[in-house]
LUMPA-205912 format. One record per atom (N, C-alpha, C): y, z, x; residue in one letter; atom name. Coordinates in nm, 4 decimals. Layout:
SITE,Y,Z,X,A,CA;
...
END
This chain:
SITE,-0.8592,-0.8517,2.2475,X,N;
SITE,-0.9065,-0.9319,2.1360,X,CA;
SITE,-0.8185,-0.9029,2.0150,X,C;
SITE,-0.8017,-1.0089,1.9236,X,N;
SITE,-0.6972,-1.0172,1.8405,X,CA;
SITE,-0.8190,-0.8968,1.6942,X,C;
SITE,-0.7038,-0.8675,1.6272,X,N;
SITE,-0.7561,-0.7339,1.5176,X,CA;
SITE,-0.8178,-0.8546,1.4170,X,C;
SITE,-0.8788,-0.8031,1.3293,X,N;
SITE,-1.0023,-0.8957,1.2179,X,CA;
SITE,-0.9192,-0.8631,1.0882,X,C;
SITE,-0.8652,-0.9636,0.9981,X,N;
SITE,-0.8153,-0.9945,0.8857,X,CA;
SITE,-0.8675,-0.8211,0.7704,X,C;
SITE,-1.0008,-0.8257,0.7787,X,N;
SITE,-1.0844,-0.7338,0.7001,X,CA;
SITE,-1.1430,-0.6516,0.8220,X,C;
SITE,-1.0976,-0.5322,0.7686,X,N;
SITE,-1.1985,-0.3912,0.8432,X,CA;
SITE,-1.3281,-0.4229,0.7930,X,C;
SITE,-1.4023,-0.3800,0.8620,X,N;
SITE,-1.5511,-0.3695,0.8351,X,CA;
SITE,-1.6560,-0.3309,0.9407,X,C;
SITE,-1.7275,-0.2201,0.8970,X,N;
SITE,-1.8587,-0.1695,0.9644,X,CA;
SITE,-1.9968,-0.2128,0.9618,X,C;
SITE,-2.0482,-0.2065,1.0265,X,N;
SITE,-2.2152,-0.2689,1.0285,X,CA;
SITE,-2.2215,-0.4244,0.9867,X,C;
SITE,-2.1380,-0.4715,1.0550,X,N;
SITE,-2.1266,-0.6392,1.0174,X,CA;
SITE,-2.2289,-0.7326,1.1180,X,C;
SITE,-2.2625,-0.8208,1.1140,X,N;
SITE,-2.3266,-0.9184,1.2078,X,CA;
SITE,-2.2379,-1.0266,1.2766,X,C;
SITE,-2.3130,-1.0444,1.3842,X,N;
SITE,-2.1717,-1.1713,1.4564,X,CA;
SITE,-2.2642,-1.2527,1.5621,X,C;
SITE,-2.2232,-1.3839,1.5426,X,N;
SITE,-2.3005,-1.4604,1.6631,X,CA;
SITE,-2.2119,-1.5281,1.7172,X,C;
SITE,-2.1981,-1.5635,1.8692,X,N;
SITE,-2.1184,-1.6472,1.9360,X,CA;
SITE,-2.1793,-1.8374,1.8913,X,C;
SITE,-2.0817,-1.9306,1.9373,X,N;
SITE,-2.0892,-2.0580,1.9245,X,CA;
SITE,-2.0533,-2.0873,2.0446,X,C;
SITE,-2.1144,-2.1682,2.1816,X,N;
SITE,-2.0427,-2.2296,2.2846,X,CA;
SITE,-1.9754,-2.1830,2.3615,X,C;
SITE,-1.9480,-1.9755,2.3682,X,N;
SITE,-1.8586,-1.9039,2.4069,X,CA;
SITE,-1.7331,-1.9416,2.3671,X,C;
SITE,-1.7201,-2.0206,2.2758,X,N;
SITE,-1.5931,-2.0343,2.2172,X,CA;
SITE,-1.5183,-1.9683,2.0735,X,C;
SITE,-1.5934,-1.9479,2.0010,X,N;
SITE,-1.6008,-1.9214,1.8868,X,CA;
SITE,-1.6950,-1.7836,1.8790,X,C;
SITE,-1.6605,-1.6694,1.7958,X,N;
SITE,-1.7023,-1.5627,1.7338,X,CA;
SITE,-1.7673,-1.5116,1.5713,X,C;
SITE,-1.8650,-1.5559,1.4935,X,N;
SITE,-1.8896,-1.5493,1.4120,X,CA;
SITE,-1.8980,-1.4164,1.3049,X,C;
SITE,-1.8318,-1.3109,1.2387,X,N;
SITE,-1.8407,-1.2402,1.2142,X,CA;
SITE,-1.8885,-1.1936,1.0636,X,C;
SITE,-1.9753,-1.1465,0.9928,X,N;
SITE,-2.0630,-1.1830,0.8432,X,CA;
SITE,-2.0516,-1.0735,0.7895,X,C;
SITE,-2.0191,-1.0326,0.6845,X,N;
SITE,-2.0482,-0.8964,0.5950,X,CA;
SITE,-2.0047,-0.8030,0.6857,X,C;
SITE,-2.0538,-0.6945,0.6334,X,N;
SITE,-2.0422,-0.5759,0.6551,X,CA;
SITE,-2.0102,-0.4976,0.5498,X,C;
SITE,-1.9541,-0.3775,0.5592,X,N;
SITE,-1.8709,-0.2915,0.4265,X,CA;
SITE,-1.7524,-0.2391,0.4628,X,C;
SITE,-1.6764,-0.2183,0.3584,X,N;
SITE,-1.5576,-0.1983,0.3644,X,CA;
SITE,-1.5689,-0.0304,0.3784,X,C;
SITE,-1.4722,0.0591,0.4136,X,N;
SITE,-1.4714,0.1551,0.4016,X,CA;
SITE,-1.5227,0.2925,0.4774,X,C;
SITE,-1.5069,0.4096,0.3991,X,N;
SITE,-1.6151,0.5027,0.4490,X,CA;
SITE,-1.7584,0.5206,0.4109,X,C;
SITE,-1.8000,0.4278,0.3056,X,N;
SITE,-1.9222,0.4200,0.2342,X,CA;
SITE,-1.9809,0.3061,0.2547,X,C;
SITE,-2.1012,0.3176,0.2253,X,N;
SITE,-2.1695,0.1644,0.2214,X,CA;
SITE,-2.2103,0.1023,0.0731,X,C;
SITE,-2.1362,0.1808,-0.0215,X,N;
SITE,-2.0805,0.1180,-0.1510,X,CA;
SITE,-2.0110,-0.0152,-0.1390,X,C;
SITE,-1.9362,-0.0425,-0.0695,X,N;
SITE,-1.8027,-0.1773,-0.0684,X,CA;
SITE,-1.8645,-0.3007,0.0294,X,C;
SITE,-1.9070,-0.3711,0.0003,X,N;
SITE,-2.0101,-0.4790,0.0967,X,CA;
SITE,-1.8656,-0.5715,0.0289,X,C;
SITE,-1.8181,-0.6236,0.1651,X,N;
SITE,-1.7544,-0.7488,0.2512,X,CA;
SITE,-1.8364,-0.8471,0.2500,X,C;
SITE,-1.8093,-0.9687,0.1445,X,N;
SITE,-1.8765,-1.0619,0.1566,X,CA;
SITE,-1.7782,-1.1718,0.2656,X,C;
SITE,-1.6839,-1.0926,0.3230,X,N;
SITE,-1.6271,-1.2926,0.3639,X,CA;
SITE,-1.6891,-1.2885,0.5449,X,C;
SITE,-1.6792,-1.4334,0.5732,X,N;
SITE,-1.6839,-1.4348,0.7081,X,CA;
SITE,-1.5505,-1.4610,0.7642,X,C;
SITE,-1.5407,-1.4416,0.9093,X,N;
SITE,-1.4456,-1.4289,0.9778,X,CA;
SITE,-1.4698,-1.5369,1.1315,X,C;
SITE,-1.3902,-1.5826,1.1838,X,N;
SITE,-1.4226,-1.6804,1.3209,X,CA;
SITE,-1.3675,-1.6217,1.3677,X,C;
SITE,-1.3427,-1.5692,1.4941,X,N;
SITE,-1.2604,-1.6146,1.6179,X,CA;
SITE,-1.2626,-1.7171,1.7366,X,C;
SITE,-1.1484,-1.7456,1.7276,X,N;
SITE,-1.1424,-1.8815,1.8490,X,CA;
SITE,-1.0794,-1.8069,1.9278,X,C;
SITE,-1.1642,-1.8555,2.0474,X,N;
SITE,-1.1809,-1.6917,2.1976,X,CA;
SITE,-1.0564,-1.7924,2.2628,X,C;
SITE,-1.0218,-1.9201,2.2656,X,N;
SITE,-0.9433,-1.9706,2.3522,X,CA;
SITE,-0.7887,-1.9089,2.2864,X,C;
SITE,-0.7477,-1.9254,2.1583,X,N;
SITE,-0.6188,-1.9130,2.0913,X,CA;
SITE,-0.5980,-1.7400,2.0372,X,C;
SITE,-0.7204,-1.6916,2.0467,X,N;
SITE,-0.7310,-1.5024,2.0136,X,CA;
SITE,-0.6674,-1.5041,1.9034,X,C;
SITE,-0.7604,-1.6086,1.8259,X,N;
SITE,-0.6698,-1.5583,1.6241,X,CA;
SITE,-0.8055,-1.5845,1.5695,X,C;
SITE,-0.8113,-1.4919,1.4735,X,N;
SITE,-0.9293,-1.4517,1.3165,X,CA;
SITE,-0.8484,-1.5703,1.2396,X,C;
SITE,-0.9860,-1.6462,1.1442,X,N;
SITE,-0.9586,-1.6824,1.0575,X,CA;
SITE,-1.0717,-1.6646,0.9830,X,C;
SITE,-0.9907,-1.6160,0.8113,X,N;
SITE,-1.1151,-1.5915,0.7374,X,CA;
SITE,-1.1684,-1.7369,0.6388,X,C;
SITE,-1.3000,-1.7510,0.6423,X,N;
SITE,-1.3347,-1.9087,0.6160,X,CA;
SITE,-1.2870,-1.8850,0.4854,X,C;
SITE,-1.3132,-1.9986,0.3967,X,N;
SITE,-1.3174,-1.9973,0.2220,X,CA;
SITE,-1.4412,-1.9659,0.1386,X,C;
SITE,-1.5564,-1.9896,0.2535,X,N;
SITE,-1.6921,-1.9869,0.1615,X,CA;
SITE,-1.7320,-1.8139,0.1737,X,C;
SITE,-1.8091,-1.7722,0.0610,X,N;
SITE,-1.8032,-1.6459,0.0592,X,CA;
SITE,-1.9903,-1.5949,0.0969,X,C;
SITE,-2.0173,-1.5379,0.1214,X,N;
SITE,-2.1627,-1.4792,0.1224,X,CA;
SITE,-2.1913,-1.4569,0.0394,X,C;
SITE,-2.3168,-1.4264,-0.0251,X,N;
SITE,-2.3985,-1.4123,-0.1748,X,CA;
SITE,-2.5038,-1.3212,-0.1133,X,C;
SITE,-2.4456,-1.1779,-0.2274,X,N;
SITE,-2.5032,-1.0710,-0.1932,X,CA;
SITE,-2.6165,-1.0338,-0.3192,X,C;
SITE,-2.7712,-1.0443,-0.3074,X,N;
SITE,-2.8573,-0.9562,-0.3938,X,CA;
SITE,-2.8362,-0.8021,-0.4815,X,C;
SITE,-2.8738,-0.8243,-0.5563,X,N;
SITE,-2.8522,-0.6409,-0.6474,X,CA;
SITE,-3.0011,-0.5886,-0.6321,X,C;
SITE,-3.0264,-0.5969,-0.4634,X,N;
SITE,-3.1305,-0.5058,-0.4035,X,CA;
SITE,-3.0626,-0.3674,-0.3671,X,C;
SITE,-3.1404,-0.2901,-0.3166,X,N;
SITE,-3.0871,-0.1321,-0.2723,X,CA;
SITE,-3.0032,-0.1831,-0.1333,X,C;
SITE,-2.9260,-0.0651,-0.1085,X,N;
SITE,-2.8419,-0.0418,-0.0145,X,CA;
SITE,-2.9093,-0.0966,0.0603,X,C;
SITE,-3.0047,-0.0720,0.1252,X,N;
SITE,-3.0319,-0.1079,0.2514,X,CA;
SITE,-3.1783,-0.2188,0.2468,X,C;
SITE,-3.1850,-0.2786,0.1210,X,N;
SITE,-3.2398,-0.3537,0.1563,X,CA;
SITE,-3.1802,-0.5185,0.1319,X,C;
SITE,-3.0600,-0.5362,0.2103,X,N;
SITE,-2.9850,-0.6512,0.0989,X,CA;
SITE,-2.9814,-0.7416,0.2143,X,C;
SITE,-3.0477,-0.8667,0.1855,X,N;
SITE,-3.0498,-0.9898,0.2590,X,CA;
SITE,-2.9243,-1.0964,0.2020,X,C;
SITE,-2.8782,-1.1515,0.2613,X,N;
SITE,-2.7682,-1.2326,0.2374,X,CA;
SITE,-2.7544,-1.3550,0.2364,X,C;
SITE,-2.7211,-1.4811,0.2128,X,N;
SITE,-2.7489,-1.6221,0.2774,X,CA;
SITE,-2.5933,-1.6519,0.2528,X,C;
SITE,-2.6121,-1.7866,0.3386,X,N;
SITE,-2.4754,-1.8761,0.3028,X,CA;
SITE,-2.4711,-1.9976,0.2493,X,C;
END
């Protein structure tokens, strides 16, 4: 599998059609200070990341309680 534009830990990801890889947030780093708002695709047929333009919208809830939308 091709490497992801942005490192990131504890991210979410849903498949599309087995074609496509959806990849959402996460954080940057060794901390969970740096929250990664972008998303990421992969297209499983061509094995290339692309990072979309629209960004996630992150709450100024606590660390661990932060819900996200798009």
């Amino acid at each position: 599998m091709a490497v992801m534009k942005d490192k990131r830990h504890y991210l979410s990801a849903c498949t599309i059609n087995d074609e496509f890889i959806y990849a959402f947030g996460g954080f940057f780093g060794s901390t969970e200070q740096e929250i990664n708002d972008t998303i990421e695709v992969l297209d499983v047929d061509k094995n290339t990341w692309v990072v979309l333009t629209v960004r996630m919208k992150v709450s100024n809830l606590s660390q661990s309680d932060r819900p996200c939308s798009i």
